[in-house]
C-alpha positions in Angstrom: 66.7 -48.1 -5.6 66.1 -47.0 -2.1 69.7 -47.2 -1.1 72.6 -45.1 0.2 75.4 -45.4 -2.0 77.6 -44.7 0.3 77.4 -46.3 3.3 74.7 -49.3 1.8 71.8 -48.4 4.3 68.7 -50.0 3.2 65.0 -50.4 4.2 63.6 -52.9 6.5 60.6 -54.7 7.4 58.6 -54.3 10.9 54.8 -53.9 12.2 52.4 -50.7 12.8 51.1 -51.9 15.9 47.5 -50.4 16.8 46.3 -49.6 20.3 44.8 -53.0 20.1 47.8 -54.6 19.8 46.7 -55.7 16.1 50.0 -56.2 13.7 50.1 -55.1 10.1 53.1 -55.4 8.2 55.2 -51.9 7.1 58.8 -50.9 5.4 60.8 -48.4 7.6 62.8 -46.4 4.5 65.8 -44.2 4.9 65.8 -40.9 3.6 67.3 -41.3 0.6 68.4 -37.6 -1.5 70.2 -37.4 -4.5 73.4 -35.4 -4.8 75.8 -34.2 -6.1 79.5 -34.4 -4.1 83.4 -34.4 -4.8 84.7 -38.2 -4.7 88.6 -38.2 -5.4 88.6 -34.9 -7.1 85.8 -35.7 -9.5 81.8 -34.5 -8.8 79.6 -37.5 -8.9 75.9 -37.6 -8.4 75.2 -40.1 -5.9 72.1 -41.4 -3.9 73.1 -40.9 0.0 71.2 -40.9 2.8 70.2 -37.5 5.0 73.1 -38.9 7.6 75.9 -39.1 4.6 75.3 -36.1 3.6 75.7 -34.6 7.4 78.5 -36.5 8.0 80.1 -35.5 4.2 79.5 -32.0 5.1 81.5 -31.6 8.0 84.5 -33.5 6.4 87.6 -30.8 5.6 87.8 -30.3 2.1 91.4 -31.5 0.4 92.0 -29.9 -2.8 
């Protein structure tokens, strides 16, 4: 589920590494909101990530 719609960003895999150097597996997730924008005309509620929806918002709007 954790995915942006839009653009297809997803989470991957990495370590926490301690101060002793000690690895323990983690998931680095994107921020994933749901909302609601125009797509062709049409409002369509859509999963995007926080830099879809900054990058949507400064689009010009064609009507």
């Amino acid at each position: 589920m954790a995915k942006c719609e839009l653009c297809g960003k997803a989470g991957h895999t990495g370590h926490n590494v301690s101060h002793s150097k000690r690895r323990t597996k983690t998931r680095f997730m994107p921020n994933i909101q749901r909302s609601t924008i125009t797509v062709g005309g049409r409002l369509r509620r859509l999963s995007l990530c926080t830099r879809c929806l900054r990058t949507s918002s400064k689009m010009p709007r064609v009507a």
